[in-house]
Each structure stands twice: as C-alpha cells, then as structure tokens.
N, C-alpha and C positions, 0 to 999 in steps of 0.2 A: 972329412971336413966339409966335404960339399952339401953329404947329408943333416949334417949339425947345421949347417949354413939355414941349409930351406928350411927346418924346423924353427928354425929363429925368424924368420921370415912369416910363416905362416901365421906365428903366436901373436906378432909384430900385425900382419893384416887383420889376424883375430880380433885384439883389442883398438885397434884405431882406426878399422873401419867406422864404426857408430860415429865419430868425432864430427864429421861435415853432416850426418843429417843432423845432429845437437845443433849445433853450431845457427845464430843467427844476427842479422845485420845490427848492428850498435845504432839506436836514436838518441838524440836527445830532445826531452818536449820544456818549453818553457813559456810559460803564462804569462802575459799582465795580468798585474792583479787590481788596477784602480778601475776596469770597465764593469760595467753593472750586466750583469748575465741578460738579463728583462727586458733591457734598452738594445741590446747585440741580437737577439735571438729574434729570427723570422717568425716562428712559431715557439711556443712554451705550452704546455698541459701537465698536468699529473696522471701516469700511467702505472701500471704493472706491465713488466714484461715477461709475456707469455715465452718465447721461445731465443735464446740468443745463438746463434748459427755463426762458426767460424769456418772462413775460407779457409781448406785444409790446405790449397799451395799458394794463397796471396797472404797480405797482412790485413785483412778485414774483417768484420762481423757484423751480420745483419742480426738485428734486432729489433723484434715483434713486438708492441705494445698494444694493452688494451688502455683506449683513453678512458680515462674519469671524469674529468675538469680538464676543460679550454682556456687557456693563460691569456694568450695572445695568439691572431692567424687565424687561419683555416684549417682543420681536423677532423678526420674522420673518428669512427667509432674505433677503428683500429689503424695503427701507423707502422709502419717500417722504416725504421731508419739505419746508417751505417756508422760503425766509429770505427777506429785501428785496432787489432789484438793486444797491441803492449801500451800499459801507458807510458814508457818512454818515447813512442810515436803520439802522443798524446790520445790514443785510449781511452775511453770510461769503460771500464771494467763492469759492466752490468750480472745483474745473477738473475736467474726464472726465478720466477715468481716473486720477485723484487718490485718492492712501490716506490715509482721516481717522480721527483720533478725535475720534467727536459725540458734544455734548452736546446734547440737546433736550427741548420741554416743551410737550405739547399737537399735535405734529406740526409744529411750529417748532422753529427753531433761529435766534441769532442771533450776532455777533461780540462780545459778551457774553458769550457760553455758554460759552467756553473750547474753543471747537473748535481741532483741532492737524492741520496738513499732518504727516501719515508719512513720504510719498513722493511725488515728483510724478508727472503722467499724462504725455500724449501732448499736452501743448500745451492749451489753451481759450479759446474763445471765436472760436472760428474762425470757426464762421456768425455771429457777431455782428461780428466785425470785416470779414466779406466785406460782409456787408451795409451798413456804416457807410464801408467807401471804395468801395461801390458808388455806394450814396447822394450822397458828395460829390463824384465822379469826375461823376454824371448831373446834379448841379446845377452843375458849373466848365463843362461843355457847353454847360448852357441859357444860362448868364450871358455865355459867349463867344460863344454864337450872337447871344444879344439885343443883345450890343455889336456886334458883325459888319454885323446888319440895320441899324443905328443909324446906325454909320459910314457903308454901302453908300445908305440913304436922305438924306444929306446931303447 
C-alpha cells in the first residue's frame, strides 16, 4: 500500500507541478473611450517597431521603434518605449516589424493610448511562442516519462 501510495504521489507531483509556472495574475484593463488619443499623448509619431522585448520575470515589454513622422513632442530617429505583456493589464500588443501610430506618455504607452496598427510586420512573437511549445513539448516528455517509470515499476 505504501508503495502504490508514492506512485500516486509522484504521477500527482508529475502532472501538477507545471500548474504555478502557467498560472498568472488576473488584470482587468478598462478604457474611456470619449478622450481623443492626440490631445492625452505627450508625444505621438508613426513608427515600425524594430524589436519588442519581454521581461521574462516582470509584466513588461520594451519596445524599439524606428520613427517615420513626428505627431506631436520631441523624438528621436529611434524611441523605446514600455507597455504591459497582457492586454488585460492594458498592453498593446505590438509585433516587429509592425507600422504603428503611438501614442505615449512618460516613455509608456498603453491600449488606452489609442495606438493604431498601419501595417503589419513579419509575424511576432515567434521567440515567445518557440519558447512556450518548447516548454510544453519538455513537460508532455517528463509526465510520459514518469508515467512510463510508474507503469515499468509495477
């Protein structure tokens, strides 16, 4: 019984270990929608952004633009700015190689701001989606391995 016990145990640690790195904070984001993007925004331009970089342990994402067109502010020829990873935190979801017009404030922007897809890039989010059916591709492994051993030691 003891042995049957830890096998059940282990299969149990097997599959539910993964569940807390999944697992992340609940936002809610919520706009007004009667403010004019133009009038709110520090700075506005139309850019491409070259490279969108997510904090792999915060909730944030830097993101590269090359300016085109000055809206409103001061800009340089290239901007960094930050928004949230989820748009439930309010987010803008940006892709490389994506043509936007930003609106931002303080070196933020968010899905508030009134930012606008122009055009789209060349696909995004490609290292984060390798990485995320990497990740479950190497945890379907360890859980078929531990049921395999499980099986094999019965």
């Amino acid at each position: 019984m003891t042995l049957h016990l830890r096998r059940v145990l282990v299969l149990l640690l097997l599959v539910l270990a993964p569940i807390p790195v999944a697992a992340r904070p609940a936002w809610a984001c919520s706009c007004a929608t009667d403010l004019d993007p133009f009038e709110q925004a520090q700075v506005a331009f139309v850019g491409v952004a070259d490279q969108v970089d997510p904090d792999w342990f915060g909730n944030e994402v830097q993101v590269e633009f090359t300016v085109e067109s000055v809206l409103k502010g001061a800009v340089g020829e290239a901007v960094t700015l930050v928004t949230m990873k989820d748009s439930a935190s309010c987010g803008y979801d940006f892709v490389e190689g994506g043509r936007y017009r930003v609106y931002a404030n303080e070196g933020r922007t968010w899905s508030c701001d009134g930012n606008e897809l122009l055009s789209t890039g060349h696909g995004g989010g490609g290292r984060t989606r390798t990485i995320f059916w990497g990740g479950t591709v190497f945890v379907l492994i360890v859980v078929a391995g531990g049921v395999t051993w499980l099986i094999r030691r019965s």
